[in-house]
MARGU-275318 format. One record per residue (C-alpha): residue in three letters; x, y, z; residue number from 1. Coordinates in pm, 1 decimal, decimal comma. Layout:
N
[node ala [X Y Z] NUM];
...
This chain:
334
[node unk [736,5 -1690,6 -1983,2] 1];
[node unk [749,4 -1818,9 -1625,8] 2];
[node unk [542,5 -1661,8 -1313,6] 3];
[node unk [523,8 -1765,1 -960,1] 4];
[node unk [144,3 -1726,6 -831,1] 5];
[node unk [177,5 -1680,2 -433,5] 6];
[node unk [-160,6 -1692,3 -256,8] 7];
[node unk [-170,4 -1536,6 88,6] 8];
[node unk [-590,3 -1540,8 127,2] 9];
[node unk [-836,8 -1312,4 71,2] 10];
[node unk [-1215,6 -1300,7 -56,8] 11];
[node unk [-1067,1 -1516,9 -390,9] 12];
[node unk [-1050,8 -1876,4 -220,9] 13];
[node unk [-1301,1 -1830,0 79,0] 14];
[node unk [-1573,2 -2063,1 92,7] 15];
[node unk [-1923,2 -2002,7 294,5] 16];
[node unk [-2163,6 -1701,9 247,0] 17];
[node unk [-2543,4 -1641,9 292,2] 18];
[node unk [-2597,0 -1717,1 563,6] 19];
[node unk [-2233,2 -1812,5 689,3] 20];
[node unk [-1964,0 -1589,6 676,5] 21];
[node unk [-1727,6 -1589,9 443,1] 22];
[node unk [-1400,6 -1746,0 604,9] 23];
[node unk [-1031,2 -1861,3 462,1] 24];
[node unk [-1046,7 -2191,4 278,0] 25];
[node unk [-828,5 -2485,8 320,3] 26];
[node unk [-627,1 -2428,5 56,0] 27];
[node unk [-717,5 -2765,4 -137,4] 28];
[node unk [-757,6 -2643,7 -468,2] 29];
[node unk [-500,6 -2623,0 -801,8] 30];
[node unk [-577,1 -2236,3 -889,0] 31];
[node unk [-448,7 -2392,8 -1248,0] 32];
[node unk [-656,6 -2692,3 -1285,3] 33];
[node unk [-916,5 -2433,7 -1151,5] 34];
[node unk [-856,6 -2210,8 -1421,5] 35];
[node unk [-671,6 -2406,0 -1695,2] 36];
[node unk [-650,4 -2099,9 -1924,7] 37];
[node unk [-400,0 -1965,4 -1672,4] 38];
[node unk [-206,2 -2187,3 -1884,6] 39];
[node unk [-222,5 -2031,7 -2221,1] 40];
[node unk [-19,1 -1668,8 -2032,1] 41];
[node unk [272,0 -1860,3 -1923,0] 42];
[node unk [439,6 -2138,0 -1730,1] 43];
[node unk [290,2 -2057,0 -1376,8] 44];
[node unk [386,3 -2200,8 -1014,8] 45];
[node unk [215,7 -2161,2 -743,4] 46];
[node unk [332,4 -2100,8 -368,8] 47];
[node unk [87,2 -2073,2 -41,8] 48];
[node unk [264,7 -1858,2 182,0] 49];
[node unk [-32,0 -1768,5 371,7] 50];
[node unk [-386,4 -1830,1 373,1] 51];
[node unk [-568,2 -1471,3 611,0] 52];
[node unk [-820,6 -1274,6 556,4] 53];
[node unk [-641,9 -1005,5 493,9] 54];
[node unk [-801,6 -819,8 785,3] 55];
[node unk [-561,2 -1036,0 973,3] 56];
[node unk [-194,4 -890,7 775,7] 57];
[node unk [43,7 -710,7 992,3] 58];
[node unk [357,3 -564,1 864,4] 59];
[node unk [584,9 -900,6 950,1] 60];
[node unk [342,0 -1056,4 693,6] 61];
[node unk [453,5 -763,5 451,5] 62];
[node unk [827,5 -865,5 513,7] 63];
[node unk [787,5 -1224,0 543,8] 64];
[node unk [624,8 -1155,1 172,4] 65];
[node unk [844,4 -913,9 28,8] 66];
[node unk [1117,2 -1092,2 153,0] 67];
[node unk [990,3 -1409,3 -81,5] 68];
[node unk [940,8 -1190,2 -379,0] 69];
[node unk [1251,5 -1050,3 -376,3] 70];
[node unk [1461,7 -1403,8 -362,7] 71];
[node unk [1225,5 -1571,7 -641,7] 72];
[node unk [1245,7 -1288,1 -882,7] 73];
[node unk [1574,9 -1361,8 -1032,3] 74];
[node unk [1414,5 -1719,9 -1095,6] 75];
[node unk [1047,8 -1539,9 -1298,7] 76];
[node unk [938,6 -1269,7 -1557,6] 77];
[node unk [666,3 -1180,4 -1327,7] 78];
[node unk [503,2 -1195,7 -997,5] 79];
[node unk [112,6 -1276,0 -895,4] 80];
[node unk [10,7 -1232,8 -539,2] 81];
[node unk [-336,5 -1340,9 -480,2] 82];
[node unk [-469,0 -1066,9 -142,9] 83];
[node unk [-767,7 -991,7 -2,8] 84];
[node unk [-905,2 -659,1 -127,6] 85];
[node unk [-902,5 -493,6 257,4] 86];
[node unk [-579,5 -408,9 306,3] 87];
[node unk [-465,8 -504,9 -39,4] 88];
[node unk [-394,5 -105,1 -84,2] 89];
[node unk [-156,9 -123,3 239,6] 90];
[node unk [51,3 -435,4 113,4] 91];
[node unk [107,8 -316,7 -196,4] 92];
[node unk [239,5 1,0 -96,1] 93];
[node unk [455,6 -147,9 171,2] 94];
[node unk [613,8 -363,6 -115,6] 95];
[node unk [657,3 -86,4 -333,0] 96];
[node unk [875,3 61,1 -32,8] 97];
[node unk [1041,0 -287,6 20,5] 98];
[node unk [1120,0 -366,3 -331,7] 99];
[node unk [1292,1 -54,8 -458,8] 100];
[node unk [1489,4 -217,1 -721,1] 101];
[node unk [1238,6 -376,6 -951,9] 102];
[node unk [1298,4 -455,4 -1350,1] 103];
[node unk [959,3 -704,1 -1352,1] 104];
[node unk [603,4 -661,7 -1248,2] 105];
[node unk [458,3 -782,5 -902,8] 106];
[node unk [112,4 -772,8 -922,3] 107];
[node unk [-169,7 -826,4 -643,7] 108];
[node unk [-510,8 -914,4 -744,1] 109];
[node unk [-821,0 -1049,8 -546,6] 110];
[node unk [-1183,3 -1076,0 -585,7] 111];
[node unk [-1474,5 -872,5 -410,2] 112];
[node unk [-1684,1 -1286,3 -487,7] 113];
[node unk [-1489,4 -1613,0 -433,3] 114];
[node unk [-1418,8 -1791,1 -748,2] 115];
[node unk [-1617,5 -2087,5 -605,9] 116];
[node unk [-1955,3 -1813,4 -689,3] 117];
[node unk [-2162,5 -1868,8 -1001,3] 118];
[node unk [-2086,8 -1500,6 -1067,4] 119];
[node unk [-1798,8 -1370,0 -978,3] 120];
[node unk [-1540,9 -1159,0 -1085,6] 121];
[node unk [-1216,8 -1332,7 -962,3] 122];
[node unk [-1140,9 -1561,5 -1253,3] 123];
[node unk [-1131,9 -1191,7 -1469,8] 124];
[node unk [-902,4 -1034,5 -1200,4] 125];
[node unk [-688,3 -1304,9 -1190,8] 126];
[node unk [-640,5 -1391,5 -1536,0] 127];
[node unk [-577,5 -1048,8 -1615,7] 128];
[node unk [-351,5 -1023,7 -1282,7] 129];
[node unk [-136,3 -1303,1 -1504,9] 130];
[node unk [-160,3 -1123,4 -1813,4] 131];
[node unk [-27,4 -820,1 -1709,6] 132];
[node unk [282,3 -1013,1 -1521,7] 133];
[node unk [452,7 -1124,5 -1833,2] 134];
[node unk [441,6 -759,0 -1950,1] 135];
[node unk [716,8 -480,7 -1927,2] 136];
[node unk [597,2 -335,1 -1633,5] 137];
[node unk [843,6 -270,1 -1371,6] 138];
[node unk [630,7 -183,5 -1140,0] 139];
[node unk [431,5 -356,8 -794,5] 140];
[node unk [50,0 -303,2 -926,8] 141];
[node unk [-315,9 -379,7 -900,9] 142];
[node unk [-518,4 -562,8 -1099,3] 143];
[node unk [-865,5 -538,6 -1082,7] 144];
[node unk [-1181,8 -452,4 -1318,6] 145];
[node unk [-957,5 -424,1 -1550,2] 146];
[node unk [-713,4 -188,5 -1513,9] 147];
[node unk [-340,4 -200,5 -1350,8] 148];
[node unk [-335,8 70,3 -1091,5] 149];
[node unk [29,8 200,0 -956,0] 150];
[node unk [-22,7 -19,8 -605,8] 151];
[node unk [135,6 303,2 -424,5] 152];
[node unk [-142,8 515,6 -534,2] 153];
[node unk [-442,7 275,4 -508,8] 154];
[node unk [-711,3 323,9 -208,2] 155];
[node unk [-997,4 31,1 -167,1] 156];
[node unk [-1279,6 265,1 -236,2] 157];
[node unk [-1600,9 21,2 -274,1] 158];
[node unk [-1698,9 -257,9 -66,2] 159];
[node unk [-1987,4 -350,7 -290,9] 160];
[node unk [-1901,0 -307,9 -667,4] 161];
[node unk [-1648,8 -486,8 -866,2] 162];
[node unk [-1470,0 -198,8 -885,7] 163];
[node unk [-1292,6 -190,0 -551,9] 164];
[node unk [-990,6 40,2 -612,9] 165];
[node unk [-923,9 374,6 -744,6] 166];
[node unk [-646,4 587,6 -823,1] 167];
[node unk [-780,7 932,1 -823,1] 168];
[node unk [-399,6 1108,7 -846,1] 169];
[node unk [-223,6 892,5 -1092,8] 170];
[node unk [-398,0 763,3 -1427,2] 171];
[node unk [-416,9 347,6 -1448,0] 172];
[node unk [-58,6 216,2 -1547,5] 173];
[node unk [-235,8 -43,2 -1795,7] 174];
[node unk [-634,9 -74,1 -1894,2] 175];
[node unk [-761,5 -425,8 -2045,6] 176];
[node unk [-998,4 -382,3 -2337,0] 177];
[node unk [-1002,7 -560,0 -2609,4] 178];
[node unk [-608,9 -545,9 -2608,0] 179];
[node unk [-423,4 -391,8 -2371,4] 180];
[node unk [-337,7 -58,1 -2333,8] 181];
[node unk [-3,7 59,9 -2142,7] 182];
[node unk [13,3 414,0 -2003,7] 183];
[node unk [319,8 636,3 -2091,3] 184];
[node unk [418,9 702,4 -1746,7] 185];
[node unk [566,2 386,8 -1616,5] 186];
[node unk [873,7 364,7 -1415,2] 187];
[node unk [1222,0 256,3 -1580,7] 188];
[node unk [1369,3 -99,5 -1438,8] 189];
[node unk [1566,2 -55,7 -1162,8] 190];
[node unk [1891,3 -254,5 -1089,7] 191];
[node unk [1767,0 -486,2 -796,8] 192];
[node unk [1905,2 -406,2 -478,2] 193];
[node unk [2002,3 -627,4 -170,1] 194];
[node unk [1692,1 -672,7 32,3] 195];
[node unk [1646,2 -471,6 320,6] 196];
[node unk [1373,2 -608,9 608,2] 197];
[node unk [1382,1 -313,4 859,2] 198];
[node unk [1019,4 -168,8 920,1] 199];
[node unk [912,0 20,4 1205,9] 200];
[node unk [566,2 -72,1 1302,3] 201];
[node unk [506,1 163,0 1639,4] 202];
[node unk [379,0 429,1 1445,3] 203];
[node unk [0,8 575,2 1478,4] 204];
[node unk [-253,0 721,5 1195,5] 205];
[node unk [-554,8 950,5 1285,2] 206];
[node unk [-757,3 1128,2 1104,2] 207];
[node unk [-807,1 1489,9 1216,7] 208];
[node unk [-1223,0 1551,9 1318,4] 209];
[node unk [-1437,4 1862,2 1465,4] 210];
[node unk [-1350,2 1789,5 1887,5] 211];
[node unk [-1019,4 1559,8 1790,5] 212];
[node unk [-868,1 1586,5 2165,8] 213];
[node unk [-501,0 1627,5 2154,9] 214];
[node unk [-413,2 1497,5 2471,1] 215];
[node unk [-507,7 1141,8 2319,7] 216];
[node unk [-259,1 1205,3 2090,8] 217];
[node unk [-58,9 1345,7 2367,7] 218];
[node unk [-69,7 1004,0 2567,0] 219];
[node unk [-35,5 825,8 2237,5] 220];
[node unk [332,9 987,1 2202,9] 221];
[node unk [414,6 902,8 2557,8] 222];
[node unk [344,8 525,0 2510,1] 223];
[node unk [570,0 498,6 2238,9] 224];
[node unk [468,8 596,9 1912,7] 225];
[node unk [764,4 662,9 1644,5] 226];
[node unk [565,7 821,3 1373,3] 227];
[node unk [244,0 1016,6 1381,5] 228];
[node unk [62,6 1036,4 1077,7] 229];
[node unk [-233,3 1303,5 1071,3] 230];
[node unk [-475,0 1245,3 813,2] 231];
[node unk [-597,0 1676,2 754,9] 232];
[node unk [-872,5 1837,5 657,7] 233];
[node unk [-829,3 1995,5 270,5] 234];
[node unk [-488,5 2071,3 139,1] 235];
[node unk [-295,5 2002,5 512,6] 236];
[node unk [-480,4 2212,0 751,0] 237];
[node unk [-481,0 2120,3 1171,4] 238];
[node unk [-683,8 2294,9 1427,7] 239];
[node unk [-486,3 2550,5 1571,9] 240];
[node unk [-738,2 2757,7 1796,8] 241];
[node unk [-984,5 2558,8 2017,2] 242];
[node unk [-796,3 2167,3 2039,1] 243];
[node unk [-540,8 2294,7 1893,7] 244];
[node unk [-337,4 2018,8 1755,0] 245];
[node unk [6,1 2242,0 1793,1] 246];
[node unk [118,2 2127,4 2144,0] 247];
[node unk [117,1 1741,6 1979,3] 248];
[node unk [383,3 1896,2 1725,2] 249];
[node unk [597,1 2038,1 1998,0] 250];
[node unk [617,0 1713,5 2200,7] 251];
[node unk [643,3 1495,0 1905,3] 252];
[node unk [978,1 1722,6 1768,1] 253];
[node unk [1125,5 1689,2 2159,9] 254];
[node unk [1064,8 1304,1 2113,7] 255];
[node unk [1222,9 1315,8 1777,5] 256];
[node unk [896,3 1178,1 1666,0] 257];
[node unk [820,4 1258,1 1318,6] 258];
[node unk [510,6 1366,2 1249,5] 259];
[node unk [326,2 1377,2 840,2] 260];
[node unk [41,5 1529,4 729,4] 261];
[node unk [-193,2 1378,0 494,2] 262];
[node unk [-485,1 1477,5 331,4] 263];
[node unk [-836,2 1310,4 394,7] 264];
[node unk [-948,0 1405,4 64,1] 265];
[node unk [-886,0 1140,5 -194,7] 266];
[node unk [-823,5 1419,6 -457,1] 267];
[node unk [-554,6 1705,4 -418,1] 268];
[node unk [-235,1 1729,0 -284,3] 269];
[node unk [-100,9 1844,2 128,3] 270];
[node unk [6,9 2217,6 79,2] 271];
[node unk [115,4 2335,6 421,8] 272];
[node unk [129,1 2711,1 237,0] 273];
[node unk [-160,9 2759,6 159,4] 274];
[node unk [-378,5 2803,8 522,1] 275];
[node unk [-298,6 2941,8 854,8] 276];
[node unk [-333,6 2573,5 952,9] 277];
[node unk [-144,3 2444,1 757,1] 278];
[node unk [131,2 2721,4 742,3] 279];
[node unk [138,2 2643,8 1143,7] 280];
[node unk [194,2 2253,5 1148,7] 281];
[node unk [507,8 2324,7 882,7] 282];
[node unk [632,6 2610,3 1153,1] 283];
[node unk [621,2 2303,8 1441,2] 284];
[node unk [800,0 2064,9 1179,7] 285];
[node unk [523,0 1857,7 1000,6] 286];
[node unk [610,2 1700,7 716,6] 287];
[node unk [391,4 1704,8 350,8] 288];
[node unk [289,8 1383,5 208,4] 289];
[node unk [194,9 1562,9 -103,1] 290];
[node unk [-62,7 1383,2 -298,3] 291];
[node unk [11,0 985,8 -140,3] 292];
[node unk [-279,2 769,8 2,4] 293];
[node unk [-251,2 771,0 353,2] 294];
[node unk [-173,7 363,6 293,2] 295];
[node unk [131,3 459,4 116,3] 296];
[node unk [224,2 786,1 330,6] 297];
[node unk [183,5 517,1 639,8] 298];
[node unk [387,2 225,8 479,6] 299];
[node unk [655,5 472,6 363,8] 300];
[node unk [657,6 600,9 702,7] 301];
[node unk [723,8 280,3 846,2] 302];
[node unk [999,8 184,0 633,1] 303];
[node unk [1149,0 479,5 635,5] 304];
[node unk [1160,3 441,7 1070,3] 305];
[node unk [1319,5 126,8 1048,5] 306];
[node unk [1584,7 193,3 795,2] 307];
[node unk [1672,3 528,2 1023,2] 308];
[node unk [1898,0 233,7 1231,7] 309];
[node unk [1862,8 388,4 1573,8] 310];
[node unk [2046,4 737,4 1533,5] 311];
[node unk [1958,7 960,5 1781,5] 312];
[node unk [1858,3 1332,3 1816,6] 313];
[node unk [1794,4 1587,3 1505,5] 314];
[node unk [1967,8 1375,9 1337,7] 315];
[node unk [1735,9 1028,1 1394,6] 316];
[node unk [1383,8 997,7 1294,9] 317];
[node unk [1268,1 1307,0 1225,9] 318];
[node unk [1537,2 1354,3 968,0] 319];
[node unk [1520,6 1002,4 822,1] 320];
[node unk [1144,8 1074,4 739,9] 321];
[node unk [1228,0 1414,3 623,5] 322];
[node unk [1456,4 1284,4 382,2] 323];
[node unk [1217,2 1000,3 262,2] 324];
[node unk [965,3 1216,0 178,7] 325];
[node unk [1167,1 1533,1 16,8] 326];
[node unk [1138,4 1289,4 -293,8] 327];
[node unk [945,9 994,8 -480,5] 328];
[node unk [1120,1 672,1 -475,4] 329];
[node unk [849,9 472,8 -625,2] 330];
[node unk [629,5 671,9 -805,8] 331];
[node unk [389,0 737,0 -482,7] 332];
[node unk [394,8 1076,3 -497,2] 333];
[node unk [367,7 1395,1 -800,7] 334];
């Protein structure tokens, strides 16, 4: 088996800490003379693409990455990307959306403790990260406290314990135990497909609150948003009395804006049918992100935006994101 490692930062090779800060290493260090049992899992090479805090990623990074994975998977039965955990759920969703033709697993792991820490639980994350990438799973994931979590359903839920991410809507696609255990409802490979950079990053997330003005939302649209995502109360609703969030829907469908509605709670699933609220933002032509994280409704979003290639009218952005999210293309969504 043969795996390329790529390391892009995070919390996993920082140095510093009590009292300093915790801050990006100079990448000096051979991961697999740091960890020789790396070599036991498979042939591995390793490629620094980029060395952030992952605070720092913005969606060219996403490309820039993606675009690498994509070109060296012909050449590996598996990819590792070493992230930091803070926006880890964001990348991995955004490659899920960027890699839709995947036969071989691209995993991200990180660490919540550098490995350079007496305790710490990166050497476990990432030897498990390399594990699970010379397995049959077709699939961009997570790896962390062990368990493989579908990376278009993961949210970064703890900033303290080990275990960072959950999954609440879709079950872990692997758990590490004594063996391993595989879940049932993997995706089938895909044929790879030609590699497609477009992303739209103008687009603007908010979550919905008790005194939310809507002209800020108003002035938002005016400055040039291209996608509105509205992070809801409960199963989708908006206000529509008192700040009513209604007149935003009207200007963002003349602006051939799209806007999608997601739900702030992790668990349940966007049903504009259900509530007057939510019964009113379908009427003005929001669009249901079902049960996604608001990382992947946002990512998905984006790509879908740039892949609408500039058409114009009914016909443009509003329909390209209508179409993208009328159905699951990787497994973000029940």
């Amino acid at each position: 088996m043969k795996l390329l490692l790529i390391h892009t930062g995070g919390t996993l090779m920082m140095r510093g800490g009590d009292p300093a800060p915790l801050a990006p290493d100079v990448y000096t260090q051979d991961l697999i003379n740091e960890l020789p049992v790396l070599r036991k899992i498979a042939a591995i090479e390793t490629k620094i693409l980029f060395n952030l805090d992952s605070s720092n990623m913005q969606p060219h990074h996403w490309v820039e990455l993606a675009a690498t994975v994509h070109a060296a998977l012909p050449r590996y039965d598996g990819v590792v990307i070493v992230h930091g955990t803070d926006t880890m759920a964001y990348t991995a969703s955004a490659l899920a959306f960027l890699l839709p033709g995947l036969d071989r697993p691209v995993v991200l792991t990180g660490s919540q403790t550098p490995l350079a820490d007496v305790r710490n639980d990166a050497r476990t994350n990432l030897v498990d990260a390399c594990h699970l990438a010379t397995m049959r799973i077709p699939e961009v994931g997570i790896a962390f406290n062990s368990r493989l979590l579908r990376g278009c359903r993961a949210t970064k839920l703890d900033a303290w314990g080990m275990s960072a991410f959950g999954s609440p809507s879709c079950a872990p696609l692997a758990e590490l135990g004594v063996g391993v255990q595989i879940g049932t409802h993997l995706l089938a490979p895909r044929q790879p497909e030609a590699f497609d950079p477009r992303i739209e990053p103008r687009v603007l997330a908010v979550r919905t609150f008790p005194g939310l003005d809507p002209r800020l939302l108003l002035g938002a649209l005016t400055a040039g948003v291209r996608g509105l995502l509205i992070e809801a109360f409960g199963a989708g609703n908006i206000p529509v009395m008192e700040n009513s969030l209604l007149p935003v829907l009207d200007a963002a469908r003349s602006l051939d804006v799209p806007v999608v509605i997601a739900s702030q709670s992790p668990r349940g699933s966007v049903d504009l049918g259900r509530y007057e609220g939510g019964v009113a933002a379908a009427a003005g032509g929001a669009i249901g992100a079902g049960d996604m994280t608001s990382e992947a409704a946002l990512t998905k979003l984006m790509v879908a935006l740039g892949r609408a290639n500039g058409e114009a009218g009914a016909e443009g952005r509003i329909h390209a994101a209508r179409e993208a999210f009328a159905h699951a293309s990787a497994g973000e969504m029940s």
